[in-house]
C-alpha positions as CSV (number, residue, x, y, z in Angstrom):
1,X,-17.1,21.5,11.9
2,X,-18.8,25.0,11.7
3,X,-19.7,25.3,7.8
4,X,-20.8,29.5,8.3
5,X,-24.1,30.6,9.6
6,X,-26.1,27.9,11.3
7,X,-24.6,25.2,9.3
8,X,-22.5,22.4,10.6
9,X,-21.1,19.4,9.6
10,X,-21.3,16.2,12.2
11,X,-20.0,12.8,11.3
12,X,-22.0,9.9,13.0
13,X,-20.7,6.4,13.4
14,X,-20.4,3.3,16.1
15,X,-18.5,3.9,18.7
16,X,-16.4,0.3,19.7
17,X,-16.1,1.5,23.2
18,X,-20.1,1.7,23.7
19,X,-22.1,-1.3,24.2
20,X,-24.0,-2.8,21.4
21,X,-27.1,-0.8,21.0
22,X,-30.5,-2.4,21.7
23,X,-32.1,-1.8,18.3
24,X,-30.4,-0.9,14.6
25,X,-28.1,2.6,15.3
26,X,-29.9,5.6,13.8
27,X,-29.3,6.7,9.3
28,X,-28.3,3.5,8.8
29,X,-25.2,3.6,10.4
30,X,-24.6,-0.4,10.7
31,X,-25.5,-1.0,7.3
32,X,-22.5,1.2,5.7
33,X,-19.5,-0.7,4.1
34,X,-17.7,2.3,4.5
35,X,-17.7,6.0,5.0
36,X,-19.8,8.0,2.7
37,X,-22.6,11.0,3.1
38,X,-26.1,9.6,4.0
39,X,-28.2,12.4,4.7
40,X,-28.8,16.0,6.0
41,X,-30.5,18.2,7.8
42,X,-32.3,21.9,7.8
43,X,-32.7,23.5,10.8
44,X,-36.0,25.9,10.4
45,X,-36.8,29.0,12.8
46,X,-39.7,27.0,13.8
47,X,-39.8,23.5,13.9
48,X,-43.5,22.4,14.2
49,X,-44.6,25.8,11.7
50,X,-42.4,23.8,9.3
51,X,-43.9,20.4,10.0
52,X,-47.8,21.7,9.0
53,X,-46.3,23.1,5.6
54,X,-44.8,20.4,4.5
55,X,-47.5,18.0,4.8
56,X,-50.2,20.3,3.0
57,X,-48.0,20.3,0.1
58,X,-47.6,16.5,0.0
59,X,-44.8,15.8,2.1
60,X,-44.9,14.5,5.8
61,X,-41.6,14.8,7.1
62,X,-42.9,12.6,10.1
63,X,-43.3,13.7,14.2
64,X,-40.7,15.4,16.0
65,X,-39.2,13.9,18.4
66,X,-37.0,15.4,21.1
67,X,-33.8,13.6,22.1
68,X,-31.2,14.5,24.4
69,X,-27.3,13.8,25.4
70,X,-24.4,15.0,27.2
71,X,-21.4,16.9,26.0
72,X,-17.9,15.1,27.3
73,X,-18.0,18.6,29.7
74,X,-21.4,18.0,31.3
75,X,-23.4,20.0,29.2
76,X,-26.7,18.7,28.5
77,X,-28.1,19.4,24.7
78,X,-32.1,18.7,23.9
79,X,-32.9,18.8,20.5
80,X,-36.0,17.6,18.5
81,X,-36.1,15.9,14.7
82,X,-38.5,14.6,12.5
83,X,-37.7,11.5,9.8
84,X,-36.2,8.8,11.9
85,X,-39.1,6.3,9.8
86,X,-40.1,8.9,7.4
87,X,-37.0,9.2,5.2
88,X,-36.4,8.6,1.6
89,X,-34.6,5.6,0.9
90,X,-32.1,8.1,-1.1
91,X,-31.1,10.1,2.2
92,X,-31.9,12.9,-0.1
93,X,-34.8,14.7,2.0
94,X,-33.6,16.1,4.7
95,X,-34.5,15.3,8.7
96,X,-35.5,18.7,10.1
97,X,-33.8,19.9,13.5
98,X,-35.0,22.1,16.5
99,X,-32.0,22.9,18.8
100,X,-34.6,25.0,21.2
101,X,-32.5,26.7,24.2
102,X,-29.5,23.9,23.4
103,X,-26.4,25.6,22.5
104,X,-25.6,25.4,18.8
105,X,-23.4,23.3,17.2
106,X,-21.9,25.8,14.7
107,X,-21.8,28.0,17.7
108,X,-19.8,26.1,19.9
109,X,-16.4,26.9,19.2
110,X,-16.2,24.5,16.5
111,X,-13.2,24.4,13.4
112,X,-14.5,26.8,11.0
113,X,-14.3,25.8,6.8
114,X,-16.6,27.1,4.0
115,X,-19.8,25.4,2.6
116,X,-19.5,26.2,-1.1
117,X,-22.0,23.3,-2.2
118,X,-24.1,20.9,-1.9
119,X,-25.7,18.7,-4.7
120,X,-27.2,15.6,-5.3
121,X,-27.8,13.0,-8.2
122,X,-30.7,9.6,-8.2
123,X,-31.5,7.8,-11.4
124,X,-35.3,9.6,-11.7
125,X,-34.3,13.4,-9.5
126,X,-38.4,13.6,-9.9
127,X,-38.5,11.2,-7.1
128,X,-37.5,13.6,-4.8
129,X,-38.3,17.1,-6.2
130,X,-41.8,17.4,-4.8
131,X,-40.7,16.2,-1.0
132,X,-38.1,18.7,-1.3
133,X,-39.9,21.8,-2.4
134,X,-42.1,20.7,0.2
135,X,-39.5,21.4,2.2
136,X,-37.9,24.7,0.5
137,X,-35.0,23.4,-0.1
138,X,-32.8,24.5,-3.0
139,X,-30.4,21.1,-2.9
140,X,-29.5,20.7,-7.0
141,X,-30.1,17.5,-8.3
142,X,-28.9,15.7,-11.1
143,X,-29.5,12.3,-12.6
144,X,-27.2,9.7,-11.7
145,X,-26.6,7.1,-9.3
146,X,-27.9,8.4,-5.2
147,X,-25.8,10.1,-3.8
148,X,-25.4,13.4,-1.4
149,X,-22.1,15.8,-2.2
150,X,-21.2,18.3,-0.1
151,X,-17.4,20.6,-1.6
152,X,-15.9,22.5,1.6
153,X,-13.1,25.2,0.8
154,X,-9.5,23.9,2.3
155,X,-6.0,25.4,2.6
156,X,-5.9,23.3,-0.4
157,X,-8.6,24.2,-2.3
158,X,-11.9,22.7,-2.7
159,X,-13.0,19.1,-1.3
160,X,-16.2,17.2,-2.1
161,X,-17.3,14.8,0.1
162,X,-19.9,12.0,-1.1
């Protein structure tokens, strides 16, 4: 679902029709009792310019890594993303995404609803404030127990998600 601007929302589980995978599915996926946010993603203009940044003020948000599939129409997307084994057990700092000449996601045609927020809580928020000013992000934190909240505006108002 296209969130405005560049943003997007994409919801990642097993799929029963594919065969089992050959190693644990990626965020966790197979550990989940049931549906609930587990991380996020920023997308910077440049990907390894963001990478070099990070890491000289304390934070290595790992290699990037490209990856590749096809669309259901043929279309082939390449993207790279860092994190895979860098990630805060929290899911609280963000992968970071390079869709290079791939279309878009939020450009693709997708549903359209508003981003109005997205916070987070963890019992000690210092845990993750330096990774994530390493990384520029703004997310608010709160303590609490861990969790990632996104509210999107509906036809009936405003959702959060956790």
């Amino acid at each position: 679902m296209a969130l405005g601007g560049r943003s997007y929302l994409e919801i990642i589980g097993p799929d029963p029709e594919q065969p089992p995978p050959k190693g644990p599915r990626p965020f966790g996926v197979d550990l989940l009792t049931g549906p609930r946010t587990v991380t996020w993603a920023i997308s910077p203009p440049d990907l390894d310019a963001a990478i070099a940044p990070a890491r000289a003020r304390g934070h290595d948000p790992g290699p990037a890594r490209p990856m590749s599939r096809r669309t259901p129409d043929g279309t082939l997307l390449r993207w790279r993303l860092t994190g895979t084994g860098h990630a805060h057990p929290s899911g609280l700092v963000p992968f970071l995404i390079d869709w290079g000449g791939s279309p878009h996601p939020a450009a693709s045609g997708l549903p359209y609803t508003a981003l109005l927020e997205v916070s987070a809580t963890l019992p000690d928020p210092a845990e993750v404030r330096a990774p994530l000013a390493a990384l520029d992000t703004g997310l608010r934190l709160a303590p609490g127990p861990a969790a990632l909240s996104f509210t999107l505006e509906t036809p009936n108002g405003p959702v959060t998600f956790h």
